[in-house]
Phi, psi and omega in degrees: 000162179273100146318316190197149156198122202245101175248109189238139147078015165256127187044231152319319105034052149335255152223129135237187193204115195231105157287133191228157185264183190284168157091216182287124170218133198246137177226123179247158198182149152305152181296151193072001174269000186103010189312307199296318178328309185293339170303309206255332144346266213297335187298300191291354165290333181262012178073030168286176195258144215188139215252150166301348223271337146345337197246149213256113174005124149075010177229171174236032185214164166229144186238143176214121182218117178257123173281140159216146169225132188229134157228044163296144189261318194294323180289295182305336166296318198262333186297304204325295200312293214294331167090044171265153132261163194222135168238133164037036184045041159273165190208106165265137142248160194215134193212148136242166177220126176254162195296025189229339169089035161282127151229172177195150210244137168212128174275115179017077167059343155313086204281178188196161171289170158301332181282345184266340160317272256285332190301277182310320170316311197301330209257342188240004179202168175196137178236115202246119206216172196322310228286341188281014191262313201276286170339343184253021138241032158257128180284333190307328175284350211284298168332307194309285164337295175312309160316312179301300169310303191301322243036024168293012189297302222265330147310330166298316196279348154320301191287349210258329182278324167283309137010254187324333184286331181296297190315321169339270170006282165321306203287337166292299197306295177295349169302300169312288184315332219278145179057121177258305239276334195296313149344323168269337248228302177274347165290334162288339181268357160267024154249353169284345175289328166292304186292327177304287209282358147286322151316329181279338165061040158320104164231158191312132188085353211286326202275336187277276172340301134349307166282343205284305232258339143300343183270332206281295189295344171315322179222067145321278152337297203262016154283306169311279200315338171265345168289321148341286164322296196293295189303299196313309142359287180270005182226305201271329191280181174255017172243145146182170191299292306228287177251044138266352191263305148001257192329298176323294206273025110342290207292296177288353148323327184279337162246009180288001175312320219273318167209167189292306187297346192264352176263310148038244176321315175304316189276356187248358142290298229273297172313330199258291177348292185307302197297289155006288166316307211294296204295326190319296168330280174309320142342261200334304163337307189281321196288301196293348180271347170307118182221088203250120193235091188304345163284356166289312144333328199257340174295309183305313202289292142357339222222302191284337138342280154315309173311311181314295185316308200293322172299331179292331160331282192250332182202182161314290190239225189256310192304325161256040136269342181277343209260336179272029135312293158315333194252331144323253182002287171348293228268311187284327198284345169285324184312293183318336186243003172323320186291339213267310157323285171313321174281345152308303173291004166257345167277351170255016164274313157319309180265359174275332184272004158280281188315318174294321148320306187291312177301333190281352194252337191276301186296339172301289201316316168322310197298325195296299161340297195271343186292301174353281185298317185294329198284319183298314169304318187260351185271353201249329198288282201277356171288321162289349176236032152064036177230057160337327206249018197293166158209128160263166206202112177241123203264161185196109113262150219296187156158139175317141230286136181236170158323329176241011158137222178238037195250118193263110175240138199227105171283110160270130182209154207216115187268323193252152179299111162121355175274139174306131207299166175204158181284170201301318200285350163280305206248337178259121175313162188274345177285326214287309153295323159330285172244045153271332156298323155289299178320318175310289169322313177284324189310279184324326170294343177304349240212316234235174154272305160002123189257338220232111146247180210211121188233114185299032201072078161282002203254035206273159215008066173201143200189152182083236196264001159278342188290330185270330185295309200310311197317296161327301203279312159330284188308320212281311177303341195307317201292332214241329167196176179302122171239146176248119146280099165263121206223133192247018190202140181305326181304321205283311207265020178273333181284332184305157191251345175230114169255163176214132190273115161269108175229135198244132164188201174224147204233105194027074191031054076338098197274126120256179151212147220219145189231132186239139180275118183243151183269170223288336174273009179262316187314307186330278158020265174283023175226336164297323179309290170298324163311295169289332172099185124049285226232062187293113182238157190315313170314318133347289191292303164336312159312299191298302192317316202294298172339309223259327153305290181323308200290307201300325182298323193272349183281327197284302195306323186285310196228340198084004175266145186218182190314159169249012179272000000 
């Protein structure tokens, strides 16, 4: 149950601290005093998505921390995944939001995401509000509702995965199949792109080499030609450095006798000689390995030509045109074997439309089954909410396979007696979805775990004595778990077991609003109000007390229970 909720920097909303009791607790107001605010309160605790325009003039955090105490085992198993803790099964959350539109969420001081809130909210609460009047003139929700009664959910969603895999299928198989001629049309152009690049016979490095040995043969010619020019200087001629340097060291040999520095000059001609012999060599060594053949130049040229093209094609360089080779290949060879493909994929298209037929036949027959027992529960239901003459119809037709199986579901309904169900948004009135809705909502809680609803002015257009059948009803779920009302009307909140006043005024010119716990002559009070209006009279007051007596005397008769404020 929702224990506490602790509200800062919201709307009006200064701070409050609101305890709330087991059973039925009715919360009432002047219109505009905030009711709705506690609503949207627990939606951003609970990690629903929430505008800044929420946090309150002149501060920069809105703060909301809701007490729930569970001892539900699926609940304490999911806190459990998520690595929350739980002592004595209380469960704090905690959400603040700041004016830059940062928030951040926490489980017993653990943080988490919002999404692991909106997860657990599923399992400890459930808040019903105009918008669930409006869907449920939608047939599209309808389904849902019916599963939720069959207990079929987690076999719907068994089917929504085999579902989804078909559709898969479906969609590779037509790709594959879809434009043949456009298929051929690409096996011809990869395999001339396969036959180009391979034909050219491309290898890694090739393109470097290629430039170096082209930089090389460019000036082939004026290499030779200074080697030549070199050798002949120093060797070949019949004048040339080689043996004039000879002759010198000849010539000072004959006198190097004579002084030390002229034996020198001798040994270091005799040196520049030898080196002189070496680099000659080597000359002569370089020149004769020139082996330069101007149609080779122009075949390189040729060659790095091909390369090039092929590169404005296919890659940078020689490494990715060989790797979009590979993938061209890939690629025909998946085209080629495609028939061989389609035919896999339609034997597992077969056997997957086998199995979604079978799931889809089971979840029909659950719906049948369970629409029967639904039509019987809400017709007894809304018999029980003062509409007797009522006839509810939950309509199953066939219809082609969708996401939630092969079912068309139409909640139908006939207020007056001998007319033919007709759907709801043509034949129901707004009190009347009012408690049709309820009639629903008590069914399901019946089906559910969920300890704590929460029903947001379900009584909107309804009065008099259906206002008082909801009020029974109310109570009568109250008895199995905890409930919240926000109430426009006295029948519903004279039945409450905590009533509470949300009231707005000012505090150094400040509007605020305060949520007050009232005691049983303060109830007298706030139910004269909503009776009378304005103008409050003894006769009046009176009115309430008797109310508020009747409701206890029928709770005692019912369940044995009476107000607890």
């Amino acid at each position: 149950m929702l224990v506490s909720l602790h509200i800062k920097n919201i709307a009006v909303i200064d701070e409050v601290f609101v305890e709330f009791g087991d059973g039925f607790n009715a919360l009432t107001g002047e219109t505009g005093a905030g009711k709705s605010i506690l609503i949207d309160s627990l939606n951003m605790v609970l990690g629903q998505r929430t505008s800044r325009d929420l946090i309150r003039n002149g501060t920069d955090k809105a703060v909301v921390e809701a007490m729930f105490n569970i001892n539900d085992p699926a609940v304490l198993s999911y806190l459990s995944e998520i690595g929350v803790e739980v002592d004595g099964g209380n469960i704090l959350i905690y959400r603040d939001l700041n004016t830059d539109g940062r928030a951040t969420s926490r489980i017993n001081g653990m943080m988490v995401t919002a999404g692991m809130v909106k997860e657990l909210s599923k399992l400890i609460i459930n808040i019903h509000g105009q918008q669930d009047n409006q869907s449920l003139l939608n047939p599209s929700s309808h389904t849902a509702y019916l599963d939720s009664f069959a207990g079929i959910t987690e076999l719907v969603c068994e089917y929504k995965s085999v579902y989804d895999i078909t559709k898969s299928l479906e969609k590779k198989l037509g790709e594959l199949n879809e434009n043949e001629r456009e298929k051929q049309r690409r096996i011809e152009l990869l395999k001339y792109q396969i036959d180009e690049i391979e034909g050219a016979h491309l290898k890694l490095g090739e393109e470097e080499a290629l430039s170096d040995r082209r930089e090389f043969l460019s000036g082939a010619s004026k290499i030779s030609e200074a080697l030549e020019f070199s050798r002949a200087i120093l060797y070949t001629n019949d004048e040339n450095v080689h043996d004039m340097l000879s002759r010198v060291s000849a010539s000072l040999s004959g006198i190097a006798r004579y002084d030390l520095e002229l034996s020198d000059f001798e040994s270091k001609i005799t040196e520049i000689n030898f080196e002189l012999d070496d680099i000659i060599h080597r000359i002569h060594a370089f020149a004769d390995s020139i082996d330069f053949n101007p149609r080779e130049l122009d075949m390189i040229e040729e060659r790095l030509d091909l390369i090039n093209s092929l590169k404005r094609k296919y890659g940078a360089d020689i490494g990715e045109i060989l790797k979009y080779n590979e993938k061209a290949k890939a690629e025909l060879e998946t085209i080629m074997q495609s028939e061989e493909l389609s035919k896999k994929l339609e034997n597992e298209l077969s056997e997957n439309l086998q199995k979604q037929t079978e799931l889809s036949k089971e979840i029909t027959q659950k719906r049948i089954a369970a629409g029967k027992l639904l039509e019987e529960k809400i017709t007894f239901e809304l018999s029980d909410l003062d509409m007797k003459r009522v006839s509810f119809q939950t309509e199953i037709e066939p219809c082609e396979f969708c996401p939630t199986g092969a079912d068309r579901v139409e909640f139908l309904i006939s207020v007056n007696a001998g007319e033919p169900p007709k759907p709801l948004s043509k034949i129901a009135s707004g009190g009347e979805m009012s408690r049709i809705m309820l009639a629903i909502k008590s069914i399901l809680a019946d089906t559910d775990n969920v300890p704590t609803l929460i029903f947001d002015e379900l009584d909107k257009g309804v009065s008099g004595r259906a206002a008082q059948k909801i009020a029974q009803k109310i109570n009568k779920i109250s008895s199995k778990r905890q409930v919240l009302c926000i109430t426009h009307l006295a029948q519903i909140a004279s039945m409450a077991d905590t009533h509470f006043l949300i009231e707005k005024g000012m505090t150094d010119s400040v509007t605020q609003t305060k949520v007050i716990r009232l005691s049983k002559d303060d109830r007298v009070s706030e139910l004269a109000r909503i009776i009378g209006g304005a103008k409050i009279t003894q006769l009046t007051m009176d009115s309430a007390k008797e109310m508020l007596e009747m409701a206890e005397e029928y709770k005692i008769a019912e369940n044995g229970k009476s107000n607890q404020c």
